[in-house]
C-alpha positions as CSV (number, residue, x, y, z in Angstrom):
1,X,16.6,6.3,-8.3
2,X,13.4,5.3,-9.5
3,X,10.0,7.7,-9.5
4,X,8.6,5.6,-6.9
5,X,11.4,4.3,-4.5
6,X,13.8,6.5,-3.0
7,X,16.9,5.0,-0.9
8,X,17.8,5.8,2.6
9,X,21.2,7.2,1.8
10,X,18.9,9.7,-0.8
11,X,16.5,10.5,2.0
12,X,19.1,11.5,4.2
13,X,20.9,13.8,1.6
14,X,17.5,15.5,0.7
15,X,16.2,15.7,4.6
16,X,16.4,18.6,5.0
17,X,15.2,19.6,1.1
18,X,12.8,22.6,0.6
19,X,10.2,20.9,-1.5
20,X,10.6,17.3,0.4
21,X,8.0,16.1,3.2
22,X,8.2,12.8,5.1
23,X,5.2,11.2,6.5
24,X,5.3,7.9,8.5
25,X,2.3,5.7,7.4
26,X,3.0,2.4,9.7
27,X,0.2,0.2,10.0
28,X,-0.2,-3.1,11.9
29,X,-2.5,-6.0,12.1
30,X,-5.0,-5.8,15.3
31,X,-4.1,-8.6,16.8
32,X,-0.4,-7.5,16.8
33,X,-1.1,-5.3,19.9
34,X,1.0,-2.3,18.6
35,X,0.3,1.0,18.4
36,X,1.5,3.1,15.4
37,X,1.4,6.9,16.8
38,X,2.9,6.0,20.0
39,X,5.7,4.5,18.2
40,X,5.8,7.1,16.0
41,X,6.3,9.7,18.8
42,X,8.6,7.7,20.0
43,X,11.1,7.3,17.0
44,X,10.6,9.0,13.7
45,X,12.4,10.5,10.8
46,X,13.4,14.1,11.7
47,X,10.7,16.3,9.9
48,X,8.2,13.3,9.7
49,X,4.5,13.5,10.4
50,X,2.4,10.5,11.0
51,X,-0.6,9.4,8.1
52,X,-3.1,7.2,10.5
53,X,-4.4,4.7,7.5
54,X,-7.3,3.7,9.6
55,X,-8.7,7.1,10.6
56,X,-8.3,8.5,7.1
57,X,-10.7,6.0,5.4
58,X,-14.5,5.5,4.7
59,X,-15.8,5.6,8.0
60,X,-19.2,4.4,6.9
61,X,-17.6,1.3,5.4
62,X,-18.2,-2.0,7.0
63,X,-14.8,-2.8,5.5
64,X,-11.5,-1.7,7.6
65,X,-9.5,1.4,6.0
66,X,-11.6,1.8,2.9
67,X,-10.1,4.3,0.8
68,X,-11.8,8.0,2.5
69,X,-14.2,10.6,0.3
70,X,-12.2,12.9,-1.7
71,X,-12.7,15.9,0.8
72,X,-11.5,13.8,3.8
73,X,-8.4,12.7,1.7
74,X,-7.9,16.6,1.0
75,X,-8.5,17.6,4.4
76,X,-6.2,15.7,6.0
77,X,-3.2,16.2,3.7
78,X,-3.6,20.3,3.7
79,X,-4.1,19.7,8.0
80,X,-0.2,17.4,7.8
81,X,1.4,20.0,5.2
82,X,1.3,17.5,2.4
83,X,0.6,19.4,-0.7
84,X,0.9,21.0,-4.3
85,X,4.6,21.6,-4.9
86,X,6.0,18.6,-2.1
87,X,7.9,15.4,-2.6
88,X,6.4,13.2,-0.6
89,X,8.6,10.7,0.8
90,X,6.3,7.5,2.9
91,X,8.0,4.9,5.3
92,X,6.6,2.8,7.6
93,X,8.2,0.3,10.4
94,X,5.6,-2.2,9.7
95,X,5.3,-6.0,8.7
96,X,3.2,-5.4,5.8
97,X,4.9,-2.4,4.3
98,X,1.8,-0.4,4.2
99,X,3.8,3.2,3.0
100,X,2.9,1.7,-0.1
101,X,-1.0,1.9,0.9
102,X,-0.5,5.8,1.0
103,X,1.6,6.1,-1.7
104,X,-1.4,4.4,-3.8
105,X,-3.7,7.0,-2.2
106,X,-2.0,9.4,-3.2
107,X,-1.3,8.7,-7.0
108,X,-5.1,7.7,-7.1
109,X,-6.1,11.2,-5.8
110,X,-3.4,12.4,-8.5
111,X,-0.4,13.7,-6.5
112,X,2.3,11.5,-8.8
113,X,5.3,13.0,-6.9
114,X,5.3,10.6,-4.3
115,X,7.8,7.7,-3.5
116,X,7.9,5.3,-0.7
117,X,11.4,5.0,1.3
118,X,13.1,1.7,0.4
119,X,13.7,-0.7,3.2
120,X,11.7,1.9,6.0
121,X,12.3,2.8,9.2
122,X,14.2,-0.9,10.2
123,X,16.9,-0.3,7.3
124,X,17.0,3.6,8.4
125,X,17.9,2.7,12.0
126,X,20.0,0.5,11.5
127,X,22.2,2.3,9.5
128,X,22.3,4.6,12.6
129,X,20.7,7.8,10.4
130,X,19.2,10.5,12.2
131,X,15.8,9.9,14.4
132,X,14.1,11.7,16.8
133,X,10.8,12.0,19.5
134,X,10.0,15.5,18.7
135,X,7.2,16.6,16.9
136,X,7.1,17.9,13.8
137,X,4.5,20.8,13.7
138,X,3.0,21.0,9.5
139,X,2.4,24.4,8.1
140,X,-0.8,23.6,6.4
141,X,-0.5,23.7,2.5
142,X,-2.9,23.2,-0.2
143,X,-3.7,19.6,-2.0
144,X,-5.5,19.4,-5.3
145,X,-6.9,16.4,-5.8
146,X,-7.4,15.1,-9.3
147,X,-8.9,11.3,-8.8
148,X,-8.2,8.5,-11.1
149,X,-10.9,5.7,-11.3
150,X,-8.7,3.7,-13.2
151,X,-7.0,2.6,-10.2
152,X,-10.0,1.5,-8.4
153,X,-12.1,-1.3,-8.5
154,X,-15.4,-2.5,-6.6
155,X,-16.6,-5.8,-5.9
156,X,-19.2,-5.4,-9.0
157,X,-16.0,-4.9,-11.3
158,X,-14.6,-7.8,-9.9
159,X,-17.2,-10.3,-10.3
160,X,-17.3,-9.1,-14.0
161,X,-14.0,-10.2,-14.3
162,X,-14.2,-13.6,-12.8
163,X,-15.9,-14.4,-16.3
164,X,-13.1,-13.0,-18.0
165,X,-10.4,-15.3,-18.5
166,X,-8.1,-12.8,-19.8
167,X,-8.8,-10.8,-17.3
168,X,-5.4,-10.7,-13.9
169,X,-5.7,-10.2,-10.7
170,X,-3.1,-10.8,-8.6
171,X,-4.1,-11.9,-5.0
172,X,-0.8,-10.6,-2.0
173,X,-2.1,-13.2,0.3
174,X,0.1,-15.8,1.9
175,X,0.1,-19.1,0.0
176,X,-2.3,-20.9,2.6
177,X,-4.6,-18.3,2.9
178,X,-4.9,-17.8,-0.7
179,X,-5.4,-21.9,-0.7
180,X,-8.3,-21.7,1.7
181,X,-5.5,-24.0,4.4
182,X,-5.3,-20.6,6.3
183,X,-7.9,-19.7,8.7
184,X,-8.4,-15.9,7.9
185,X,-7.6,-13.8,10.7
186,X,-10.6,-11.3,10.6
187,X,-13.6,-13.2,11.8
188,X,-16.8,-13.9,9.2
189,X,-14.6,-14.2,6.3
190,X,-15.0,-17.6,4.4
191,X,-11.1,-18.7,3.1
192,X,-10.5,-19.5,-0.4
193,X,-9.0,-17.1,-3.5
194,X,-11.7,-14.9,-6.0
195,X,-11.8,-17.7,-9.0
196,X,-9.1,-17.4,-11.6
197,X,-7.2,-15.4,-9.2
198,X,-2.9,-15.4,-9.3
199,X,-1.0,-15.7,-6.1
200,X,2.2,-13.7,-5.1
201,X,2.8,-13.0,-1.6
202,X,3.8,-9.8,-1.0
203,X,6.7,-10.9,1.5
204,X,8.5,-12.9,-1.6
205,X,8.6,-9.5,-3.1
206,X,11.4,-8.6,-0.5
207,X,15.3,-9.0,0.6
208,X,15.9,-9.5,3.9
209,X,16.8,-6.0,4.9
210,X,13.4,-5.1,4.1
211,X,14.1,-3.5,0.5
212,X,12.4,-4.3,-2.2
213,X,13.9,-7.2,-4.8
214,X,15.6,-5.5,-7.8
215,X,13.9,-5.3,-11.1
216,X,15.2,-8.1,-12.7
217,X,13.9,-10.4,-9.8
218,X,10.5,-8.7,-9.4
219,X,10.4,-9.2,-13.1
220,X,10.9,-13.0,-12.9
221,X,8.6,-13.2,-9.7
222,X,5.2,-11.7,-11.8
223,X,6.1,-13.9,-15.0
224,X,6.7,-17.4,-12.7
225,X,3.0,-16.6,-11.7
226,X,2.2,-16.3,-15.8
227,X,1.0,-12.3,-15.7
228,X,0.8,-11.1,-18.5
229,X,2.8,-7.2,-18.6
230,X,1.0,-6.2,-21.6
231,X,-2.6,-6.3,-19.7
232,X,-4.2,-4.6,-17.1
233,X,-3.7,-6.1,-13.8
234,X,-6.1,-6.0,-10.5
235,X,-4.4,-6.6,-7.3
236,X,-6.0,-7.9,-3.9
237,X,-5.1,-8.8,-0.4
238,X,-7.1,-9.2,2.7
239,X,-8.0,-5.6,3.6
240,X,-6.5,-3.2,0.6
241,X,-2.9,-3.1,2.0
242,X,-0.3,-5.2,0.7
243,X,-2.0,-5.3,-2.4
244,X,-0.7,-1.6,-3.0
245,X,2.8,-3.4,-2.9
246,X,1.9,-5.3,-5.8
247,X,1.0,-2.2,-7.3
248,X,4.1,-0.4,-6.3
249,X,6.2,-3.5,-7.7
250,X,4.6,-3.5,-10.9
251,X,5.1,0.2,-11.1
252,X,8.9,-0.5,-10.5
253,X,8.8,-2.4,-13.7
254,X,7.0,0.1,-15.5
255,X,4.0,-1.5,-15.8
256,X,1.2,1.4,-14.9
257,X,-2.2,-0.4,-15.9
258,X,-3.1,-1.7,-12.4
259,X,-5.8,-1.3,-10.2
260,X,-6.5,-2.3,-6.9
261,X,-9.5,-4.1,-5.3
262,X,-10.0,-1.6,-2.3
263,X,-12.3,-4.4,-0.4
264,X,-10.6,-6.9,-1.2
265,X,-11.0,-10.6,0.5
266,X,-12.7,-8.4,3.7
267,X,-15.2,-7.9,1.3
268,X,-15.3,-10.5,-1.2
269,X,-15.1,-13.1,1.5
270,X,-17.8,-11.9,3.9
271,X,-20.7,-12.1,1.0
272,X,-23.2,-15.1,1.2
273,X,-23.2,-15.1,-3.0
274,X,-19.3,-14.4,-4.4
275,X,-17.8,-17.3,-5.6
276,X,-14.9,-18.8,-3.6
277,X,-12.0,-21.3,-5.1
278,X,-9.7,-23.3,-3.1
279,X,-7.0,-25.3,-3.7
């Protein structure tokens, strides 16, 4: 078992664990028309509370689900039960694998016993584990936050680095939106890649059954797009999302110097003066 990647069967033998909590942080696109609480109260993870990404974020952001002021962060995990002392173990049942988006929140706001459930709700079902509809009632519990700017970057950072050709950053985007072929699907957002940007879509990252590639194929995956492991790396998506799983897949391999570009291409593309590449 690795520090940040717990299996189901592991999950299911430490359910009902003193120190463990279980929080469901699904996430989907708008335009998907689903709704994550209502699924959540339908089917869960016995024990599970539900982590709304969007409503814990930077409300006074003109970016979607910007990472929230450290006193909204705290609030909110003391109000779920999700605390000093817990394991915190984060699924999701979503297409873009967004448990890892909280499990980067929480390592930023320094809570490093985290790990995100391998494979998610899909794999756990269908293994016929435990779920149920009930809810899950938190006994508040106190969350010391100790943030880490070192996983963080802003847009000012980033332009910085486009001058920087040793700088990385890795861009989760599909192929033909990172190209500029893909319409993007917020509106207002010009298409194209930050210049000297790498591409790895976070789905290639995956087996079929929704766990994530062992570390010998990760491995191969981040040095067939020429990344260097003994440099800092700065990931980006479209909103701050799936570029968390790069992070969490580069964490797999031990590789710990990563940041992520919270605005990502909702920010960076939705400027009249950023620099755009396409190819």
């Amino acid at each position: 078992m690795s520090t940040s990647l717990v299996s189901t069967s592991w999950l299911e033998q430490h359910l009902n664990a003193p120190d463990v909590r279980i929080v469901d942080a699904t996430w989907h696109m708008p335009s998907q028309g689903r709704d994550a609480r209502a699924e959540f109260e339908d089917c869960h993870i016995p024990g599970a509370v539900f982590f709304d990404i969007d409503e814990v974020s930077d409300q006074n952001s003109a970016y979607p689900h910007m990472l929230p002021p450290v006193e909204k962060f705290i609030s909110h995990m003391r109000r779920l039960g999700l605390g000093d002392g817990s394991q915190i173990i984060i699924y999701d049942n979503s297409d873009y694998h967004s448990a890892a988006r909280l499990w980067w929140m929480l390592r930023i706001f320094g809570h490093k016993d985290c790990a995100v459930l391998d494979g998610g709700l899909r794999k756990w079902l269908a293994e016929e584990r435990l779920s149920d509809d009930l809810p899950s009632p938190p006994r508040e519990r106190h969350f010391t936050a100790r943030f880490d700017q070192t996983r963080l970057r802003h847009i000012d950072q980033i332009r910085k680095m486009t001058q920087d050709p040793k700088a990385q950053i890795i861009d989760a985007r599909s192929p033909s939106r990172f190209s500029g072929q893909e319409k993007e699907p917020r509106a207002g957002l010009r298409s194209g890649h930050i210049p000297g940007s790498k591409n790895i879509y976070y789905a290639s990252l995956f087996e079929d059954d929704g766990t994530m590639k062992d570390q010998d194929a990760l491995r191969q995956i981040f040095k067939d797009a020429d990344i260097d492991f003994n440099a800092s790396v700065t990931t980006s998506c479209g909103s701050g999302v799936t570029a968390c799983i790069l992070a969490l897949a580069l964490d797999q391999l031990g590789h710990e110097d990563v940041s992520v570009y919270d605005g990502s291409w909702s920010e960076w593309g939705a400027q009249d003066d950023t620099a755009i590449e396409t190819s």
